[in-house]
Structure formats: C-alpha cells, structure tokens
C-alpha positions in Angstrom: -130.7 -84.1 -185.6 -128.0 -81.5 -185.8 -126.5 -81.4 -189.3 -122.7 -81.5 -189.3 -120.1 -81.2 -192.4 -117.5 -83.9 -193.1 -114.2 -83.1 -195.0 -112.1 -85.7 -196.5 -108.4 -85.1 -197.0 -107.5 -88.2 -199.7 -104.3 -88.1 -200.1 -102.8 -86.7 -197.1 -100.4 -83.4 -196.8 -96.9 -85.3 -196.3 -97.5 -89.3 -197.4 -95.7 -90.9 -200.1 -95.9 -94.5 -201.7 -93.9 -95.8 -199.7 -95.5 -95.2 -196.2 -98.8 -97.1 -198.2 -100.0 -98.6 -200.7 -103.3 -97.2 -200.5 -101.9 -93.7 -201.0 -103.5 -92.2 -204.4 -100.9 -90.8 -206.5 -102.0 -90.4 -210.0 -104.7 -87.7 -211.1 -107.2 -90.6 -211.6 -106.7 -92.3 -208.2 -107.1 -89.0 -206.2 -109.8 -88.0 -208.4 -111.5 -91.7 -208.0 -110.6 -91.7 -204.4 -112.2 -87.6 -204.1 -115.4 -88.7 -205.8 -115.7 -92.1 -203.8 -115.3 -89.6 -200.4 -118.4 -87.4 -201.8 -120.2 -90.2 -202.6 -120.0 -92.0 -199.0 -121.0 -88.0 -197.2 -118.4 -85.9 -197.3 -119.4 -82.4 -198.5 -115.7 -81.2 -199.3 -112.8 -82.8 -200.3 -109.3 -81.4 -199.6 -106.6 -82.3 -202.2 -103.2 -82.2 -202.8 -101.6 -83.4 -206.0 -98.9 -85.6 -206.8 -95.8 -85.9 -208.7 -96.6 -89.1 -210.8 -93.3 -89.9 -211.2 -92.0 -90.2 -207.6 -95.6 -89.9 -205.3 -94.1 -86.8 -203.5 -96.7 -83.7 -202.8 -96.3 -81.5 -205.7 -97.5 -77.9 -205.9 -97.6 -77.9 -209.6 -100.9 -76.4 -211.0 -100.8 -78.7 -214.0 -101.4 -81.8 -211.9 -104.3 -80.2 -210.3 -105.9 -79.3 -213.5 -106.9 -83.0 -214.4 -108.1 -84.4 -211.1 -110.1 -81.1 -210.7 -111.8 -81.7 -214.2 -113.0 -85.1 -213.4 -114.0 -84.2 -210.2 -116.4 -81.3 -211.2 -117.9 -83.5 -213.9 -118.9 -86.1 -211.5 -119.5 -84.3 -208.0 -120.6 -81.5 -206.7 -118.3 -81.7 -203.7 -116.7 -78.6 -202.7 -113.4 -78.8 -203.3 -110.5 -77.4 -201.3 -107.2 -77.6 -202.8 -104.3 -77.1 -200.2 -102.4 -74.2 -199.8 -99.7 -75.6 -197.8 
C-alpha cells in the first residue's frame, strides 16, 4: 500500500463566524480542532489564527503563540502556519 500524507487546514484561509458555526475561532478551538485532525491521520496541520474578538484571519504572532503551545504538548503533527 502506497503511503500518502494528509494535511488538514482547520480553520480555513478566508471564513469567519458568520459563514459557520463550526468555524474555530479561539486559540483553544483551533488548537482542539488541530489536535482532533492529528489524531484522526493527518500528518500536518495548517493554521491560521484568529482575531477572538471579531473571528476574522489575523496575522498577529501573539495569537499563534498559544494554539502553537498546546499543540506541540499534545501532538507531534507538523505544523504549518500560513504565510498568506
């Protein structure tokens, strides 16, 4: 059988709140939702983070710090963090 790689993208590049409820917005829901993806198969997780207050993709390295923490001390998914 021909090993293959699967990459989750949790949160999606453009979503916000309103387009689902599902949508992970806060550090602990993309983190939860990251390590959930690692522990169904994926071997990397792509991430962008979240501006708590509004949902909207943020850039912001201090909202990457936390989800980034709790996902190295749970998983050892690679991690790919967007650079769009």
């Amino acid at each position: 059988m021909a090993k293959v790689i699967i990459t989750c993208a949790v949160t999606g590049a453009i979503h916000t709140p309103s387009m689902s409820p599902y949508l992970p917005v806060s550090a602990d829901e993309i983190a939860t939702a990251a390590i959930g993806a690692a522990e169904a198969g994926a071997a990397i997780v792509h991430l962008h983070a979240r501006d708590p207050l509004n949902g909207r993709p943020s850039q912001d390295p201090a909202l990457f710090e936390p989800i980034l923490e709790r996902i190295g001390a749970a998983s050892d998914v690679v991690i790919n963090i967007t650079t769009g």
